[in-house]
N, C-alpha and C positions, 0 to 999 in steps of 0.2 A: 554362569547365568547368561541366558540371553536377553536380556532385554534392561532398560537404565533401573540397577538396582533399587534406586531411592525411589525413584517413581511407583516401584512393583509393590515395594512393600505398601504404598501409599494408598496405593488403588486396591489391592488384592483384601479379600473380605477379612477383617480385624479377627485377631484370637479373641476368646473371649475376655483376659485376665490382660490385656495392651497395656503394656506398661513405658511401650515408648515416650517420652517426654516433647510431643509435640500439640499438647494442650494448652492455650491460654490461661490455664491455671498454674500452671508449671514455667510457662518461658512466658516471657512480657512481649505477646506478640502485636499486640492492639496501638498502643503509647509509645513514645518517646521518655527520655529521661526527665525529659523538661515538664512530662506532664499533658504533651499536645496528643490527643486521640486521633490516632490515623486509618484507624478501620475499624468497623463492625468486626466481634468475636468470628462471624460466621468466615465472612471473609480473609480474615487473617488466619484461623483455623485451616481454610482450603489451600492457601497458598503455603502455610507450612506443613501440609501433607507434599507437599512438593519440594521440599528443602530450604523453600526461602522464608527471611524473616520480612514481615511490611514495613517497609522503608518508605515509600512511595505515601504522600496523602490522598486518599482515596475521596477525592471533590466531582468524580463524572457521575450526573447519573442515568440510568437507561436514554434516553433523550437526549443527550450530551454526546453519549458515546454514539449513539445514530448521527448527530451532529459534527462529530469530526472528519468521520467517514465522507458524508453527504458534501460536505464543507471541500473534504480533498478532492473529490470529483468533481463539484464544481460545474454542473451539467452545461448551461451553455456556453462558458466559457472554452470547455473543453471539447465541444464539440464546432466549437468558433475555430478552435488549435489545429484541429484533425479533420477538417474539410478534403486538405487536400490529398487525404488518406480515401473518403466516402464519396466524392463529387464524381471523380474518375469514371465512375461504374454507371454513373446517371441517377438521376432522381429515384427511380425505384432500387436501385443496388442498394443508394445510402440508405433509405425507409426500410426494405427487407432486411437488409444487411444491417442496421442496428434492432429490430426486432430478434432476429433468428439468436445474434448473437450476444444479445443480451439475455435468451433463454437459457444459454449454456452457460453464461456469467453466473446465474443463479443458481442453476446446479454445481458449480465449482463453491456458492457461498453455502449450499444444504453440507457438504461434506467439511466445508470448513468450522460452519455452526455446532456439526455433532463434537467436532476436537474441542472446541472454542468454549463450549457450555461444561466437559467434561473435566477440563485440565484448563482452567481460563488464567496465564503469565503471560508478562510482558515479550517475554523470548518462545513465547508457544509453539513457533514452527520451527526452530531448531530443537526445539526440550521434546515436543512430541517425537522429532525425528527417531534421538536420541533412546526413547524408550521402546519405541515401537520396533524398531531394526535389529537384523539380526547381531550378533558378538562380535562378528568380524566385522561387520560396516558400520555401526552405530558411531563410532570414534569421527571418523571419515567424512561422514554423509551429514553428520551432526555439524562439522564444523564448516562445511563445502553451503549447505544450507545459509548457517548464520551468515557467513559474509557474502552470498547472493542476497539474500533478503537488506541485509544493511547496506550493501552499494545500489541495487536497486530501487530503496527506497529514497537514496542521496540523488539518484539518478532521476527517479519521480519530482523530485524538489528542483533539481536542474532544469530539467522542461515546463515544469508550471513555472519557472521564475524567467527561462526563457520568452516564454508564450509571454508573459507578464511584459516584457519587455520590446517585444514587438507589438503588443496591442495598446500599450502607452503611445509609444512611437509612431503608432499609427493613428492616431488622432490627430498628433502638429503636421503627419504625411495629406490627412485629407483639409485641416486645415490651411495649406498650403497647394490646396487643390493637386498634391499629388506631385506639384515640381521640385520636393523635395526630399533626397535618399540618405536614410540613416546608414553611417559608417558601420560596417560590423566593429570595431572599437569603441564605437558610440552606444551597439547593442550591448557590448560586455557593462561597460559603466551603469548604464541602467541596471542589466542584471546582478551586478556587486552591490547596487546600494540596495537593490531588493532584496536577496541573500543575506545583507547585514544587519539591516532594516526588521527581517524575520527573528534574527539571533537576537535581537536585543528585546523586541517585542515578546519573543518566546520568553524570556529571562527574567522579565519583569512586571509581567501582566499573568504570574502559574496562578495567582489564587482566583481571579478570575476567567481561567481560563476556558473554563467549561460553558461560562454564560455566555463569551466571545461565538461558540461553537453554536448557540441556539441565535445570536445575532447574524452568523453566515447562513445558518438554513434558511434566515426570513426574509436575507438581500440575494439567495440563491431564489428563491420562489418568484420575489416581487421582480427580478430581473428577467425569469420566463415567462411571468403572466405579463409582462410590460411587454414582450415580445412577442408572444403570440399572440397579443390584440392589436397592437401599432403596424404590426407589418400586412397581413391580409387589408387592415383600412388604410397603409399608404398605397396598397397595389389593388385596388379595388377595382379599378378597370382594365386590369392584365394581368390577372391573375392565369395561373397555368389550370386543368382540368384534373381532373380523376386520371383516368389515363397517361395523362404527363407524369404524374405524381406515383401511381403505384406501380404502372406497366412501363414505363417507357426506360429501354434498357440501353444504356451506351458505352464506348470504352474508349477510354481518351491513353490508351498507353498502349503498346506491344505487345500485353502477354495475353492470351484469349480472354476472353467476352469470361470464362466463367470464372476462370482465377482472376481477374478485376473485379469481377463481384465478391472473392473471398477477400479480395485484400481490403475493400471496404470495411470487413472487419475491425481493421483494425483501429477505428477509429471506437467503436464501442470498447474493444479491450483495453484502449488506452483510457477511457475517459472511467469505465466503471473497476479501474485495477487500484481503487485504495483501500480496500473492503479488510484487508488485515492488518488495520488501523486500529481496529476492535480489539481486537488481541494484542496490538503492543499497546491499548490503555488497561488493559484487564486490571494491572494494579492499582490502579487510579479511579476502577469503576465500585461503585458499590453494586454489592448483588452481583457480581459480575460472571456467575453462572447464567444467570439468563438476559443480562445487560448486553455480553460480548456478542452471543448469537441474535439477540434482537438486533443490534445496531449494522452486523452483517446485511441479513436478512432484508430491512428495513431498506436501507441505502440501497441495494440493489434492486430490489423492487420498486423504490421512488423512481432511480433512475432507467429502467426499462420504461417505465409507463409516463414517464413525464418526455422522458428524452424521444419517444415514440412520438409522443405528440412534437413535440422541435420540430424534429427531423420534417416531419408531412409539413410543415408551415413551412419551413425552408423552401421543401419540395415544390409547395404553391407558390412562392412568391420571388424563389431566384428568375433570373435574369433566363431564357431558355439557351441562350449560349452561353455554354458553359465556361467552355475555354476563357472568354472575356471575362469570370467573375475568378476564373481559377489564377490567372493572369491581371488581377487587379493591380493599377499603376497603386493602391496605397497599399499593396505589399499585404492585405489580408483578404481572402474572399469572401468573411463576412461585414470587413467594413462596406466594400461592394454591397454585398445583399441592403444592410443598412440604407446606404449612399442610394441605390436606386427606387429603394421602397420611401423614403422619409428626407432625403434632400438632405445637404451639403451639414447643415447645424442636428440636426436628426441625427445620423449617423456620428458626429462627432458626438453629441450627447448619448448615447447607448452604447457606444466602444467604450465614454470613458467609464460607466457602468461594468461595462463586461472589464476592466481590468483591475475597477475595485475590488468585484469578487474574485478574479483571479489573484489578486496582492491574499484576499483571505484563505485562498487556498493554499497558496506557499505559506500562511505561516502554522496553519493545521498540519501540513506536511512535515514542516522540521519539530514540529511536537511530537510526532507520530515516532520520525523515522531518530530522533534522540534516542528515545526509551528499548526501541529496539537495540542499539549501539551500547546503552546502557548496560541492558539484559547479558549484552554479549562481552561485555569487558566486565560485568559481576562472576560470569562464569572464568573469566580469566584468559579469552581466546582473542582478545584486538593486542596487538603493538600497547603499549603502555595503556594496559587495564587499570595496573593500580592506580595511572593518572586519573584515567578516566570512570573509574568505578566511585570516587564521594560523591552523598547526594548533599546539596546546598539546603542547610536550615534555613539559612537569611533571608532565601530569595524562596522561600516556600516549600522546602521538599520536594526538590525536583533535581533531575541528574544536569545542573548546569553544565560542566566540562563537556558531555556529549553534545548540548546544544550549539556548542561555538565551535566542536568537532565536525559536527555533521555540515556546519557551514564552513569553515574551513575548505573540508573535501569538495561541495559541492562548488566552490570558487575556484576550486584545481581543474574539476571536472570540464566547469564551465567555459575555462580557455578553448575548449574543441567551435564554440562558435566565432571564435579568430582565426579560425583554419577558412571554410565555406560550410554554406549552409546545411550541404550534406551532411557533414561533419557534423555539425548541432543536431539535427534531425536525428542521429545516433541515443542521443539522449534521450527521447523519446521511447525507441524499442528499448534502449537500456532497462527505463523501467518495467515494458514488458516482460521482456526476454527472462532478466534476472528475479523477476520477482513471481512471474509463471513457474519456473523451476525451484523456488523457495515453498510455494507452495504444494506440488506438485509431488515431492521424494515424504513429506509427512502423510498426507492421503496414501500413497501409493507403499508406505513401509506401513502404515497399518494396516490393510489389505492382505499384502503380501505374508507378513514376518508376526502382526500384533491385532490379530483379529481376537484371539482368544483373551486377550490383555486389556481390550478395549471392555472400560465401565462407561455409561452412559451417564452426563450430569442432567441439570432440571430440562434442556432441549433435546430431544433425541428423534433424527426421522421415523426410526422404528427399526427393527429388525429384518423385516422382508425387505426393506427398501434402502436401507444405509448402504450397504455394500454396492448396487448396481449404482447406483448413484454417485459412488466414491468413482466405480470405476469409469463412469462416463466423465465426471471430473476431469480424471487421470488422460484420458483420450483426447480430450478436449486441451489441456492446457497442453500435449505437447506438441498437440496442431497452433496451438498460439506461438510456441518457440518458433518453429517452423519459417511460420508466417512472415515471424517479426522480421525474420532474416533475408528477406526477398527486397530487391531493389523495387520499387513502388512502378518506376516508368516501363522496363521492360526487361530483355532478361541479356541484354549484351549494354549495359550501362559505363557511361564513361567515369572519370575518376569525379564530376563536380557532382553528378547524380546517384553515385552509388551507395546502397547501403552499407555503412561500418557496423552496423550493429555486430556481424558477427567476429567483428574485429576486438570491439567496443568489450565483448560479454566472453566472450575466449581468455579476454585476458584477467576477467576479473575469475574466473571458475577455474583456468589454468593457475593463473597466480597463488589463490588459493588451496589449488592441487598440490602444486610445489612448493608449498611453504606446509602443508602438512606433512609430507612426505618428508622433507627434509629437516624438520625443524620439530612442526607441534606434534606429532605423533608419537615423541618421548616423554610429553608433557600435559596434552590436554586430554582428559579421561571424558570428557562433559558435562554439564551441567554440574555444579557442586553447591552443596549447601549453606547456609549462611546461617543456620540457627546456633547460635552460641553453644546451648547447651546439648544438643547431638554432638557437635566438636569434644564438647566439654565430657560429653558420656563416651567420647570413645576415646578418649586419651586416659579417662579414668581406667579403663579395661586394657591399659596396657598399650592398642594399638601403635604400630609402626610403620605400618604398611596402606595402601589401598587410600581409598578417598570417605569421605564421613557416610556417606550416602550408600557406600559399599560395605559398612562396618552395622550402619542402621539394618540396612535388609537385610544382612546376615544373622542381626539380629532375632527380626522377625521370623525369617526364618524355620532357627530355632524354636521359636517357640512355640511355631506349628506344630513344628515334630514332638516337642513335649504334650 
């Protein structure tokens, strides 16, 4: 067979006379033993056509799961982080430059939406891998996938608890009008207690979790419309023109006038790369055929159109020397923007705004990037799965061990800003790099290997248009690799200005090269089932061999052929 058995027989059109035992009638797919209802029939029915039993209590809904997404992005906050990503280029670079590629963002979430709506699980982009690809990669590619997707999303957590940590810090910097510099030891400490601060709040706050998510869209909103009213009427009499704002082009680094404008870029791929958030809550969502791709969909589109407007207000009201804001003595250029638009207590009061949302965004993020870790230690492919694989009754049904795992690692991760700043800044394209290519091998193995495999669920762009759209996706995310990996200043960078990213993301996609190679490739087949009673029917028939999901399709099969 080419393609992940369980999945095939899942999706491929039922015999008439289906006698598989992946009915809610049949397997207790809905409940717990205790009696607690964890999913709608439909939904627990979808996701055991997929091998898995509902573990997860399903409390997001459409709105929620838009919510977390929108939450991890974090629009100004994150486009406060990645200034000095868009400023570079000039006023029109950062405008055009999150326009243009915020267009392509979208199209990478139309291709994600069709997977997303069809096969909506926690582990979506490695499980699609897995089915889509041909016999010989699917092992491979499936597993190279999960642990991109899951260090990149530890990686995501890293820099918003970073950012988090210097935009704290940067409050006591301007309330000390600037004559005072936080130790990078001082930055780690902040960042640990926000990292830990995240795990405990993630831990203890799952049944409310989702309403937390519809409280960060309302302090994401009211933090941009606070800011695009306050700053145009602190700069009422110097404001910049048209002209300044959409045309006026500059390049504050080395490398041409036009790759400064691409590298711009990277501040919209940074700020709108948590969109496959959607899919590691698909267990937790109800409805989550059309929940996963709405909440995609949604978040990118808020943030193209909201963050369009940002950017032109910035554009109006920064300072027109650049250098001096990119160069701010409080170590952020939008406390600068602030500080010159709205005065000394002004700026202090909207930075500390800007890092409440950002405190909400890290902790959206280690909910997100748990369940992913989860997904991937249920299949059995992390270091101590079986550790990591219970999910906590007490604490709500939810994968607690990965929660305090994924903080863990990202407290390991986080030491790189005890190195220099370069070093941290790593963190940053980490979560690009790795998490563009997480996305990137599911799109591009159904294209390639699973066109004829692919079933459409209740979102679908259509048939004329799925494919060209998957493939511009595909074109797009691996100019984001690319990108990620370029030194920001110029193209002969010294050792305190240089990009690690591709130090950073080699090691995570080599490491995980060589431990397939050497290790999982005797043992992990991918994604496996957890429904008792498939176990239970293939041990009844004998089986000795092969994985339950391999025994089930074989099944099916058969019964075609009868």
């Amino acid at each position: 067979m080419s393609s992940h058995p369980q999945a095939e027989a899942a999706f491929a059109d039922p015999p008439a006379h289906h006698e598989a035992p992946l009915s809610s009638h049949d397997v207790n797919l809905t409940t717990e033993a205790d009696g607690v209802v964890l999913a709608s029939a439909a939904d627990a029915e979808l996701l055991a056509k997929m091998g898995y039993k509902q573990e997860l209590k399903r409390n997001f809904s459409t709105l929620e799961v838009f919510g977390i997404a929108f939450s991890i992005m974090g629009l100004l906050p994150s486009i406060a982080s990645t200034l000095a990503f868009s400023l570079p280029a000039g006023p029109s670079g950062m405008v055009w430059g999150w326009f243009l590629a915020s267009g392509c963002i979208f199209v990478v979430g139309l291709a994600m939406a069709d997977l997303g709506s069809a096969m909506p699980t926690s582990g979506g982009l490695y499980w699609w891998t897995h089915y889509f690809s041909s016999s010989r990669t699917r092992n491979y590619l499936c597993f190279l996938v999960g642990y991109s997707n899951s260090l990149g999303l530890i990686g995501g957590l890293c820099s918003i608890d970073y950012g988090f940590a210097l935009m704290f810090l940067s409050v006591i910097v301007i309330a000390n009008d600037g004559e005072w510099t936080p130790s990078s030891g001082l930055i780690y400490v902040v960042f640990m207690v926000c990292v830990i601060t995240h795990a405990i709040l993630a831990s203890v706050l799952s049944k409310i979790m989702g309403k937390l998510q519809s409280f960060a869209v309302f302090m994401n909103i009211a933090l941009i419309l606070a800011t695009i009213i306050a700053l145009p009427v602190g700069t009422a009499a110097k404001r910049n023109d048209g002209a300044f704002i959409f045309s006026n082009v500059q390049n504050m680094t080395e490398w041409p006038t036009g790759w400064a404008f691409m590298l711009a870029w990277l501040s919209p791929i940074w700020t709108i790369g948590a969109f496959d958030s959607c899919v590691h809550m698909s267990e937790e969502a109800s409805n989550a055929a059309k929940a996963v791709p709405m909440g995609i969909l949604m978040s990118i589109g808020m943030c193209w159109l909201l963050g369009f407007v940002i950017v032109i207000v910035i554009a109006a009201c920064v300072n027109p020397d650049l250098s001096s804001v990119l160069g701010s003595r409080f170590g952020q250029p939008m406390a600068q923007i602030y500080y010159d638009a709205l005065g000394k207590h002004g700026a202090m009061g909207f930075m500390s705004l800007v890092f409440i949302v950002q405190y909400l965004m890290g902790l959206s993020i280690i909910v997100a990037s748990s369940r992913q870790a989860w997904a991937f230690s249920r299949d059995g492919a992390l270091p101590f799965s079986s550790f990591f694989r219970p999910i906590s009754k007490k604490f709500g049904y939810i994968p607690l061990r990965t929660v305090w795992g994924s903080a863990f690692v990202a407290l390991i991760l986080g030491l790189l800003c005890l190195i220099a700043p370069a070093a941290a800044s790593a963190l940053f394209s980490l979560a690009v790099a790795a998490n563009n290519l997480a996305w990137l091998i599911p799109i591009f193995a159904r294209v390639v290997w699973g066109q004829s495999k692919f079933t459409p669920g209740a979102f679908y762009t259509g048939a004329r248009v799925s494919t060209p759209l998957a493939w511009a996706a595909i074109i797009f995310l691996v100019f984001g690799i690319v990108l990620a990996m370029f030194p920001l200043g110029g193209p002969n960078p010294t050792p305190d200005v240089m990009n690690y990213t591709v130090v950073v993301n080699m090691s995570v996609w080599g490491g995980a090269t060589v431990y397939y190679f050497l290790s999982a490739r005797k043992w992990f087949t991918g994604p496996k089932s957890t429904l008792e009673a498939v176990v239970d029917a293939v041990l009844a028939q004998g089986g000795e061999s092969g994985s339950a999901s391999d025994k089930v399709a074989e099944g099916e099969e058969a019964e075609k052929r009868d």
